[in-house]
N, CA, C and O atoms as CSV, one atom per row, in Angstrom:
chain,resi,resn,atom,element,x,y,z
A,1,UNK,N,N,-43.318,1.709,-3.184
A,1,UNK,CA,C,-43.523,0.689,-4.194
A,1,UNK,C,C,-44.717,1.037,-5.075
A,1,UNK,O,O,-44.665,1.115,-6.303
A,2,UNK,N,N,-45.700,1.220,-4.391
A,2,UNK,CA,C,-47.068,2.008,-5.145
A,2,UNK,C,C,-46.638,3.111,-5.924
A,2,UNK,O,O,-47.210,3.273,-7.003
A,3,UNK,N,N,-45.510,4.111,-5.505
A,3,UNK,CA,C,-45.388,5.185,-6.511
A,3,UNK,C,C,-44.580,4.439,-7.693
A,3,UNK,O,O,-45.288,4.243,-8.680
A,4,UNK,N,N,-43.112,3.934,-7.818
A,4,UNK,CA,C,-42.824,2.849,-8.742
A,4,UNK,C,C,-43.913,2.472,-9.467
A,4,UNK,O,O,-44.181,2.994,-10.550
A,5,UNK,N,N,-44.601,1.560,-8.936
A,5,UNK,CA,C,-45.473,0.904,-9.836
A,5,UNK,C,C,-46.318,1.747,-10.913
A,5,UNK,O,O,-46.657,1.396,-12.043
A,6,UNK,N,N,-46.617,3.246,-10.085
A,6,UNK,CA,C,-47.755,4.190,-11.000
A,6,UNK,C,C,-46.764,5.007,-11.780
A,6,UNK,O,O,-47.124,5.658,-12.761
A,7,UNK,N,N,-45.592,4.985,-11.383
A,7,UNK,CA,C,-44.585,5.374,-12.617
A,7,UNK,C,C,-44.430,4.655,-13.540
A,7,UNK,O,O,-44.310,5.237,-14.618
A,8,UNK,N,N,-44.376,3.495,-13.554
A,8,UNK,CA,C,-43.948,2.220,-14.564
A,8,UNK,C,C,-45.228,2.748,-15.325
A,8,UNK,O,O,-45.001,3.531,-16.248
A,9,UNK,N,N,-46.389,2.461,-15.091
A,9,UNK,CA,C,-47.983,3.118,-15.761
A,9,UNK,C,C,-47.550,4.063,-16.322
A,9,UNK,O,O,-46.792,3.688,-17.216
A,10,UNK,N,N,-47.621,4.954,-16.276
A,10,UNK,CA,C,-47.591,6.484,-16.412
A,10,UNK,C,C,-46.339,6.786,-17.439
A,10,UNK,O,O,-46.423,7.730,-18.226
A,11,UNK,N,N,-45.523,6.196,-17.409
A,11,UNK,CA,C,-44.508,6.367,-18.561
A,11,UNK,C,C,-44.704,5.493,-19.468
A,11,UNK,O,O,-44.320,5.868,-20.576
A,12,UNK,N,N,-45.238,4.277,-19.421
A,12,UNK,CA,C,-45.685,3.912,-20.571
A,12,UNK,C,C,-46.595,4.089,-21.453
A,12,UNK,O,O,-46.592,3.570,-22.569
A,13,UNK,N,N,-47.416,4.817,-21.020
A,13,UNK,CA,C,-48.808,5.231,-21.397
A,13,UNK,C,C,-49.172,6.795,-21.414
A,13,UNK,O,O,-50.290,7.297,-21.533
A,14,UNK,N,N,-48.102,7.341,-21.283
A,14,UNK,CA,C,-48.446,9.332,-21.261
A,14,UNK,C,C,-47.009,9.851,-20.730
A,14,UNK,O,O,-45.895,9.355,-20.562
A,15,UNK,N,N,-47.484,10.826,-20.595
A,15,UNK,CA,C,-46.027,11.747,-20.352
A,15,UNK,C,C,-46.258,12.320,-19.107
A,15,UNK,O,O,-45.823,13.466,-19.000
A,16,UNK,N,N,-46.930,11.760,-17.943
A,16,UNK,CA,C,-47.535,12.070,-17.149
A,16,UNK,C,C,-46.166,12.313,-15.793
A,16,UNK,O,O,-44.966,12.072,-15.923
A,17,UNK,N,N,-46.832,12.811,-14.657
A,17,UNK,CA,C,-45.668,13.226,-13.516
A,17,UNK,C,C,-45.928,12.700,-12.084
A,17,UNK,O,O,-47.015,13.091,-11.657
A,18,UNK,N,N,-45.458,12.174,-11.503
A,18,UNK,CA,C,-46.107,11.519,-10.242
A,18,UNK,C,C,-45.134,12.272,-9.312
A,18,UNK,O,O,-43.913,12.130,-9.366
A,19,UNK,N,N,-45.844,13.160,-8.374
A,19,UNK,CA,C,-44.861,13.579,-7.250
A,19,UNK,C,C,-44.573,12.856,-5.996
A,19,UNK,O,O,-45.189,11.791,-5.938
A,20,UNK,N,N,-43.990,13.052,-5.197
A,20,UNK,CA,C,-43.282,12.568,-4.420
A,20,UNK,C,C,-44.085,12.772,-3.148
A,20,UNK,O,O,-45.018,13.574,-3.158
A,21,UNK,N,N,-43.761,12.063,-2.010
A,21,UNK,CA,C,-44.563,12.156,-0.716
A,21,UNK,C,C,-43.822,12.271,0.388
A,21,UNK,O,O,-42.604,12.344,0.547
A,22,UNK,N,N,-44.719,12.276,1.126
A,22,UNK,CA,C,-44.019,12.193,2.459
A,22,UNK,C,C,-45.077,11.743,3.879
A,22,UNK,O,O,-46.211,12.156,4.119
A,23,UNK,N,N,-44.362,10.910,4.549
A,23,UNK,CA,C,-45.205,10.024,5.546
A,23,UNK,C,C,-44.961,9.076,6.701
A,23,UNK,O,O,-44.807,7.922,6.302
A,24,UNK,N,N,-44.911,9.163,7.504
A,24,UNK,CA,C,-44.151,8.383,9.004
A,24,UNK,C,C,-45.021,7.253,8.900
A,24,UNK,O,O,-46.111,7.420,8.353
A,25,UNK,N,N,-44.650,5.939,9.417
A,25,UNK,CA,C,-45.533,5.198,10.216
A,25,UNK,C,C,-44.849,3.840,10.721
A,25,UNK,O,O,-43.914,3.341,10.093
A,26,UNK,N,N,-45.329,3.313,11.805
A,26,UNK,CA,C,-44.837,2.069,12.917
A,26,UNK,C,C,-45.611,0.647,11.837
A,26,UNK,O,O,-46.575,0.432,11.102
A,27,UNK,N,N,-44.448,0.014,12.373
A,27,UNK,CA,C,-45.208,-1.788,11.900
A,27,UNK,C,C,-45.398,-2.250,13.608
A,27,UNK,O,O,-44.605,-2.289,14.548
A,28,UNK,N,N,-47.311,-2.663,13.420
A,28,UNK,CA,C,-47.860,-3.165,15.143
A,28,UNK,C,C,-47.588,-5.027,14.738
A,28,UNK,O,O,-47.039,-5.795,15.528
A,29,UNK,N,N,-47.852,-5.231,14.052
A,29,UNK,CA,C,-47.643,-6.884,13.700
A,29,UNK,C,C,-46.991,-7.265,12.244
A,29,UNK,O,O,-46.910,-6.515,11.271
A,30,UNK,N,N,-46.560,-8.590,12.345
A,30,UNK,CA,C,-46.530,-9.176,10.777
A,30,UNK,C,C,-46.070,-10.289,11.331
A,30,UNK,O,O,-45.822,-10.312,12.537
A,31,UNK,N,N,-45.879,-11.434,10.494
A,31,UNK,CA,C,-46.199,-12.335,10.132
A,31,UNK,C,C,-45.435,-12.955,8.766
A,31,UNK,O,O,-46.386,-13.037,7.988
A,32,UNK,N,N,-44.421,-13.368,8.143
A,32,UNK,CA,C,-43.884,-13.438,7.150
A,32,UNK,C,C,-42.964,-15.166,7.172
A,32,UNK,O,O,-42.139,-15.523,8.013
A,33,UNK,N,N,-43.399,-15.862,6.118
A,33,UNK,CA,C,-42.998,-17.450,5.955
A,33,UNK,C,C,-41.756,-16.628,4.568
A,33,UNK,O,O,-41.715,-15.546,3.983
A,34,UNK,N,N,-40.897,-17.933,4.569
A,34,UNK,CA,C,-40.224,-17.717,3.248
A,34,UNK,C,C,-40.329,-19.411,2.787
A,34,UNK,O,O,-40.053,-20.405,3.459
A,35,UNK,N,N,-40.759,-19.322,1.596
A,35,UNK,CA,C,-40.453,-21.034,0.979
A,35,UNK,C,C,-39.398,-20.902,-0.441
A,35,UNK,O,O,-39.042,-20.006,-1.206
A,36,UNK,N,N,-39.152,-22.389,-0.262
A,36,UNK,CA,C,-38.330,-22.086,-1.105
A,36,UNK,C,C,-38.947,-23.309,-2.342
A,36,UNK,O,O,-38.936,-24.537,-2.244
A,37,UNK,N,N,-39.406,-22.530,-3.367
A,37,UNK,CA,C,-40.203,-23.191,-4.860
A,37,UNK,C,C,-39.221,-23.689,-5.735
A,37,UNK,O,O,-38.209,-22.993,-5.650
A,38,UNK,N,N,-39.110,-24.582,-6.517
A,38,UNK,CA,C,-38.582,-25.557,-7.485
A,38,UNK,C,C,-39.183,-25.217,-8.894
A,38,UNK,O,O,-40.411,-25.132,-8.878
A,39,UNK,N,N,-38.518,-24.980,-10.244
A,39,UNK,CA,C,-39.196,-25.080,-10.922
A,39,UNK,C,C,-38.078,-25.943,-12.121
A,39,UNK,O,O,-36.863,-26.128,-12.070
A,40,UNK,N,N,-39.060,-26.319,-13.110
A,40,UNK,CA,C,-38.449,-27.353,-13.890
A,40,UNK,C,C,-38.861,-26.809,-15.536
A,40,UNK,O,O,-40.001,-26.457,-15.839
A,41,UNK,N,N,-37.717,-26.826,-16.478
A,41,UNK,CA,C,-37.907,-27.086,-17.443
A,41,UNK,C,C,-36.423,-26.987,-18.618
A,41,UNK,O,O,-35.256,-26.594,-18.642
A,42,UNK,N,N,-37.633,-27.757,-19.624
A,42,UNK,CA,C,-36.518,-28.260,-20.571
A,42,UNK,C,C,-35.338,-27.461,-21.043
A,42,UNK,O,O,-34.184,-27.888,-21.079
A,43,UNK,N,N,-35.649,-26.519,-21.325
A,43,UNK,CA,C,-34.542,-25.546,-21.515
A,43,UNK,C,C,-33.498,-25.210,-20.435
A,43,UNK,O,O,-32.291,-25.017,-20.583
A,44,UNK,N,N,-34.199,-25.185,-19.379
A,44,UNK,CA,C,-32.972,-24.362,-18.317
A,44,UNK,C,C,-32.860,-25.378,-17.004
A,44,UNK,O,O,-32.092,-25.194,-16.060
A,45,UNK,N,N,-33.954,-26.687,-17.168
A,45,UNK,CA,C,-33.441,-28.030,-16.152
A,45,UNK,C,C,-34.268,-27.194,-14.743
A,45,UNK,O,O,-34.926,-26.160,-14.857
A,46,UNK,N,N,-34.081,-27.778,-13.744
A,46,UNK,CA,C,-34.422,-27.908,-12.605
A,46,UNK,C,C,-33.564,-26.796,-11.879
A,46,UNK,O,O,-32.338,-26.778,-11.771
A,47,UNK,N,N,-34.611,-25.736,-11.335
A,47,UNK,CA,C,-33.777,-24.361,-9.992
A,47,UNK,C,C,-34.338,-23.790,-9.455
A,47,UNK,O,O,-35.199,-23.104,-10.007
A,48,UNK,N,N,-34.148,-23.759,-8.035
A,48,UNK,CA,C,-34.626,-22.775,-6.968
A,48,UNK,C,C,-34.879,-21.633,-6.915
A,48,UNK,O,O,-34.243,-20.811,-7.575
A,49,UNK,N,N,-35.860,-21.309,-6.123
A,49,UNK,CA,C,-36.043,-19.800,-6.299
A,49,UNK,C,C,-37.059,-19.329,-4.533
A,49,UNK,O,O,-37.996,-20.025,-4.140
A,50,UNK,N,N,-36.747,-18.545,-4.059
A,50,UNK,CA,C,-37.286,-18.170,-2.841
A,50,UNK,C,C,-38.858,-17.222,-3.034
A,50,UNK,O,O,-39.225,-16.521,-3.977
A,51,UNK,N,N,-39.272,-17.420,-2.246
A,51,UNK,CA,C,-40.661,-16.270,-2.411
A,51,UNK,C,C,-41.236,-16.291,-1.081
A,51,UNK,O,O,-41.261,-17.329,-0.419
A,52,UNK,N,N,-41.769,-15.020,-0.598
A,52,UNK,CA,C,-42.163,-14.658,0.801
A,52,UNK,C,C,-43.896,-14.423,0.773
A,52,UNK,O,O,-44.644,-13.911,-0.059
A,53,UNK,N,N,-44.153,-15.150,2.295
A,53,UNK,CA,C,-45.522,-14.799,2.069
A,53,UNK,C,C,-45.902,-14.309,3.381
A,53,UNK,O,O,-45.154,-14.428,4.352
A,54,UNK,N,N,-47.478,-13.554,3.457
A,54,UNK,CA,C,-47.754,-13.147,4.839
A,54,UNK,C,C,-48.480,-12.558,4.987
A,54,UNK,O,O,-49.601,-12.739,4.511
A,55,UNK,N,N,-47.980,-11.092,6.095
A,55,UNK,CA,C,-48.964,-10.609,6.575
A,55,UNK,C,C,-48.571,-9.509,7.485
A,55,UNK,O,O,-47.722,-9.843,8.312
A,56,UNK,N,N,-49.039,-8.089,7.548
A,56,UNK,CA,C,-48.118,-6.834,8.160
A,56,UNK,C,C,-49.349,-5.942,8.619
A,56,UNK,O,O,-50.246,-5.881,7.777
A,57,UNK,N,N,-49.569,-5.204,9.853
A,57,UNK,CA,C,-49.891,-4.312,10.231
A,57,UNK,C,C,-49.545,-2.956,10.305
A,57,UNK,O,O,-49.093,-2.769,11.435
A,58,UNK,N,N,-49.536,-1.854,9.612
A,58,UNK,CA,C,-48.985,-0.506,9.838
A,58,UNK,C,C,-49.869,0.252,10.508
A,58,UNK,O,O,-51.078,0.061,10.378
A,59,UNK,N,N,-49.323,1.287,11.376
A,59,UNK,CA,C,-49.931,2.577,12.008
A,59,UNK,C,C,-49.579,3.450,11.036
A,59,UNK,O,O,-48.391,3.315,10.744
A,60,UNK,N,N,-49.981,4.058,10.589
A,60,UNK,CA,C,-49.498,5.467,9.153
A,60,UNK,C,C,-49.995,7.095,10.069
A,60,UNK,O,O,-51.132,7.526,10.265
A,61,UNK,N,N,-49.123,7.483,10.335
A,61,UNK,CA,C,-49.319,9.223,10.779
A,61,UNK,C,C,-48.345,10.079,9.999
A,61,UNK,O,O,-47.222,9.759,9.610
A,62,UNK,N,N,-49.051,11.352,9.826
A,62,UNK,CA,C,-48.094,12.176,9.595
A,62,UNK,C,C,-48.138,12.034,7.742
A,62,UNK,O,O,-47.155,12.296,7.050
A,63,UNK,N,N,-49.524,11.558,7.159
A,63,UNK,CA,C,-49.039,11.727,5.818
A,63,UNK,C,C,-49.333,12.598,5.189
A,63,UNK,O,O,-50.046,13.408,5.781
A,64,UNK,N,N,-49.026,12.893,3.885
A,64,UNK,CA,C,-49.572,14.194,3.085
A,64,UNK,C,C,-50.573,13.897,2.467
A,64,UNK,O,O,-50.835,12.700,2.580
A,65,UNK,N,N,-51.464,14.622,1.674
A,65,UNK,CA,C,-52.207,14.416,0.427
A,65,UNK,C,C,-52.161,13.263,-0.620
A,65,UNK,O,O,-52.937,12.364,-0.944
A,66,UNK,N,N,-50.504,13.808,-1.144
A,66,UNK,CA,C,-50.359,12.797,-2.298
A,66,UNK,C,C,-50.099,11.245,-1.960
A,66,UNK,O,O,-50.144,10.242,-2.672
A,67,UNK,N,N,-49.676,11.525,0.037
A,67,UNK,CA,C,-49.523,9.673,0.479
A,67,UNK,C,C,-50.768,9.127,0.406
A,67,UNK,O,O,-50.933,7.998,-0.055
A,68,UNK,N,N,-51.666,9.803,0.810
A,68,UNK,CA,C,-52.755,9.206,0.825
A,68,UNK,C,C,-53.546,8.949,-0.658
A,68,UNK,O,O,-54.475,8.141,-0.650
A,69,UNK,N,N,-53.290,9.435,-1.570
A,69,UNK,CA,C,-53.956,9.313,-3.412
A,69,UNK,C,C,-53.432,8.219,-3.150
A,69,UNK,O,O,-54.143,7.344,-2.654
A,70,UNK,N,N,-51.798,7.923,-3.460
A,70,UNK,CA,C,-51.239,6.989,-3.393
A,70,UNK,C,C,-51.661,5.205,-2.744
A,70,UNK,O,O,-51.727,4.064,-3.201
A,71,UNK,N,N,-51.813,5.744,-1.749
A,71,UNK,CA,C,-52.434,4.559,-0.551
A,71,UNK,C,C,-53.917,4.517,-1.688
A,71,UNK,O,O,-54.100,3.366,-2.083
A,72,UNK,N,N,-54.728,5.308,-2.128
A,72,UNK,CA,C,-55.966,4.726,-2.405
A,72,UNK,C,C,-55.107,4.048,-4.001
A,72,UNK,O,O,-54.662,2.902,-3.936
A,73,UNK,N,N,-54.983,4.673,-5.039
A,73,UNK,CA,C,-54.801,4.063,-6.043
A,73,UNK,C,C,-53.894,2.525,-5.623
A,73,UNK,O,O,-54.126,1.523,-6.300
A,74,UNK,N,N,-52.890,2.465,-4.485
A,74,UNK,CA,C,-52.248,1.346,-4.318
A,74,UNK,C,C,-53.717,0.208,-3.861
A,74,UNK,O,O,-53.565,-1.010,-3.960
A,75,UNK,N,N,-54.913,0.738,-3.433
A,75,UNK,CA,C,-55.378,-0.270,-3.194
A,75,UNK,C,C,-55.968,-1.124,-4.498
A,75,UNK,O,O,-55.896,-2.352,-4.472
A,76,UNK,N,N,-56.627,-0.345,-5.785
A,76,UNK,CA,C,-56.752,-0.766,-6.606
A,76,UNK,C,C,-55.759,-1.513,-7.904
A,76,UNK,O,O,-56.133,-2.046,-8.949
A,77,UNK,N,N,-54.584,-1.336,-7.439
A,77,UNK,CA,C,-53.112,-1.541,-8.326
A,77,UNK,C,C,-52.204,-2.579,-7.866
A,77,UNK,O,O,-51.595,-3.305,-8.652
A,78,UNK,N,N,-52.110,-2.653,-6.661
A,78,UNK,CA,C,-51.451,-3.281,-5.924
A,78,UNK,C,C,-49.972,-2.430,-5.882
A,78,UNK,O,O,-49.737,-1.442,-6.578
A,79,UNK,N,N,-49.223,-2.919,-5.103
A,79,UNK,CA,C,-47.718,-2.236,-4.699
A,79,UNK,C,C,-47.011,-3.341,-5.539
A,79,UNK,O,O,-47.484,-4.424,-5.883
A,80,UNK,N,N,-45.576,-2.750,-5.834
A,80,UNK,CA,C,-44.087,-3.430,-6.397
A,80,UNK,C,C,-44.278,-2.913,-7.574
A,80,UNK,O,O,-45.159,-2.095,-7.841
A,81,UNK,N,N,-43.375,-3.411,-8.423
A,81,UNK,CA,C,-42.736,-3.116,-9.889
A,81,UNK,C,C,-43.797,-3.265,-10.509
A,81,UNK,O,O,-44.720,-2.533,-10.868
A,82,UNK,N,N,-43.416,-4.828,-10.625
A,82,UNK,CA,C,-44.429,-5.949,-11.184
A,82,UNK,C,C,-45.800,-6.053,-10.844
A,82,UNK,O,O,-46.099,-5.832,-9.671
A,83,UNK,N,N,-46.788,-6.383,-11.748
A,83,UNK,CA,C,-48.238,-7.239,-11.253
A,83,UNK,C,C,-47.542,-8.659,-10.258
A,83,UNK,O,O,-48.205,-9.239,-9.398
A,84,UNK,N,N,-46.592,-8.895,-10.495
A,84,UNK,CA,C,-46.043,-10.581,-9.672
A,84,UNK,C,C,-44.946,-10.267,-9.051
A,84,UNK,O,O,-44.259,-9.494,-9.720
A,85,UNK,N,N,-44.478,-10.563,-7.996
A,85,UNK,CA,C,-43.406,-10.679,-6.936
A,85,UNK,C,C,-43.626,-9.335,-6.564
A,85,UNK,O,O,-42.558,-8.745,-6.729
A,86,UNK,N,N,-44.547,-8.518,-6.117
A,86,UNK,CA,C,-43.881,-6.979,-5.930
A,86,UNK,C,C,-44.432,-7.668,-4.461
A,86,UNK,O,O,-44.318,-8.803,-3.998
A,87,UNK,N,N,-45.175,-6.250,-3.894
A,87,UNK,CA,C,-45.497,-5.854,-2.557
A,87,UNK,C,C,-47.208,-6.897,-1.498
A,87,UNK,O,O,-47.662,-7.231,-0.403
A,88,UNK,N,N,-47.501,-6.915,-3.616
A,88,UNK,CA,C,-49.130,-7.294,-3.503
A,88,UNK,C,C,-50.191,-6.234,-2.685
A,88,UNK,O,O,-50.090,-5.173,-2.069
A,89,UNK,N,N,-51.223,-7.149,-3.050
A,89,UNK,CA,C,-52.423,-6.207,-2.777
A,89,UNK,C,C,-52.566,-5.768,-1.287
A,89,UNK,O,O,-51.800,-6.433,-0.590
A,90,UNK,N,N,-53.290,-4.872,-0.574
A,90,UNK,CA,C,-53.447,-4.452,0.877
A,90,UNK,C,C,-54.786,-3.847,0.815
A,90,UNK,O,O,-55.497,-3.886,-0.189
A,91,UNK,N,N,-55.135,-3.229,2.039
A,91,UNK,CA,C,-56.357,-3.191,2.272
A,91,UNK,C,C,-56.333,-1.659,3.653
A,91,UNK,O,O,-55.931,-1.586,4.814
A,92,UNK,N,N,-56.946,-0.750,2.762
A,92,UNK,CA,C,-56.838,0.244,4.300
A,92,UNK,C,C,-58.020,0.501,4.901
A,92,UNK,O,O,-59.079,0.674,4.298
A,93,UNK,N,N,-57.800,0.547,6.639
A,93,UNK,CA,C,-58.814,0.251,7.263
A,93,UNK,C,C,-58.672,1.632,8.403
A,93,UNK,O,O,-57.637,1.620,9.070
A,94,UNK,N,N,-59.597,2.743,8.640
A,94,UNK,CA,C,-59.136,3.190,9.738
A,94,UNK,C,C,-59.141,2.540,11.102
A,94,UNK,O,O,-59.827,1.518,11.079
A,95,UNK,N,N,-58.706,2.744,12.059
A,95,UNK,CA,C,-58.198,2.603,13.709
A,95,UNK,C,C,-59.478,2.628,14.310
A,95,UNK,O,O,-59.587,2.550,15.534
């Protein structure tokens, strides 16, 4: 999702190349609600829409170089498409 996202950047703004990675790792916890939000307006009336919230632990081994650029610029960028609904922000901590 972090590489997505620095592609979406990067093609809009240069002609730039983001390579590809490679990287193993386990989920030790998470934690994840789903609600379901309402929104209202004049044009399009009253409709549902789902959104997830939470919380995830990864073990990460086995990465390369560019996983790890990646992992740092994702901390300043956040992960997903979007600035909104993507992956959101994270935080890396060693073991």
């Amino acid at each position: 999702m972090i590489r997505r996202r620095l592609i979406l950047f990067v093609n809009e703004y240069g002609n730039g190349r983001v390579p590809d990675f490679r990287i193993k790792g386990e989920i030790l916890e998470e934690d994840w609600k789903k609600h379901e939000l309402v929104h209202r307006s004049r044009r399009g009336g009253k409709r549902k829409f789902y959104g997830m919230t939470g919380f995830a632990k990864y073990k990460v081994h086995d990465a390369d170089d560019n996983a790890m650029r990646l992992f740092r610029i994702g901390e300043l960028i956040g992960a997903g498409a979007k600035a909104s609904f993507g992956f959101g922000f994270f935080r890396i901590s060693p073991i």
